[in-house]
C-alpha positions, -999 to 999 in steps of 0.1 A, spaced: -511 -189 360 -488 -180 383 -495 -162 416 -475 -131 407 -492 -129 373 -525 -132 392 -517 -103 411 -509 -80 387 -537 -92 369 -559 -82 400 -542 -50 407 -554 -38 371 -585 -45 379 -594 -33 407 -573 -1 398 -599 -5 364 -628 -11 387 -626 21 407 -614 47 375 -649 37 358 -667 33 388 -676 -5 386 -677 -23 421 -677 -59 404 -645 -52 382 -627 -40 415 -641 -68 436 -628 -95 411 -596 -76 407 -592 -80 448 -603 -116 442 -573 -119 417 -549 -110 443 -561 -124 465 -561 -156 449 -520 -149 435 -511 -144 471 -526 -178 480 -505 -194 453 -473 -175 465 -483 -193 499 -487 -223 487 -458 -222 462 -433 -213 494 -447 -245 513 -441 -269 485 -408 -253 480 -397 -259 518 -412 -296 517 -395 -305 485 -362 -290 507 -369 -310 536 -372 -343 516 -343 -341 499 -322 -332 533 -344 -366 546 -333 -383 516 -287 -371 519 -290 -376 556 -307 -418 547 -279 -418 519 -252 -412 547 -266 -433 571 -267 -462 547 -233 -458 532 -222 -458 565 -237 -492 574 -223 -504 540 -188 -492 551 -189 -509 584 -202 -539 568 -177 -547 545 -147 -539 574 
């Protein structure tokens, strides 16, 4: 489930947990979030690693084709 998802999911209820009075429904639903923010976090940080590998990755491409180049000069 997706950390968005998991937030909503939270946000309903806790907002459940404190119309009916029920401190364990409203604790889980902050759980819930905050549980979908962690995935948000984590989400961004593979996102930016996967984006720093594949600049890794062009820049190793250029420097090899470049090498190739010279070579066959």
């Amino acid at each position: 489930m997706g950390g968005r998802i998991d937030m909503a999911k939270g946000r309903i209820k806790e907002a459940a947990g404190a119309l009916i009075n029920n401190d364990k429904l409203r604790a889980q639903g902050q759980t819930d979030q905050a549980v979908g923010r962690v995935k948000q976090a984590a989400a961004g940080v593979v996102q930016e690693a996967r984006n720093d590998a594949r600049k890794i990755v062009d820049k190793a491409r250029q420097v090899a084709q470049k090498a190739v180049d010279k070579a066959r000069r």
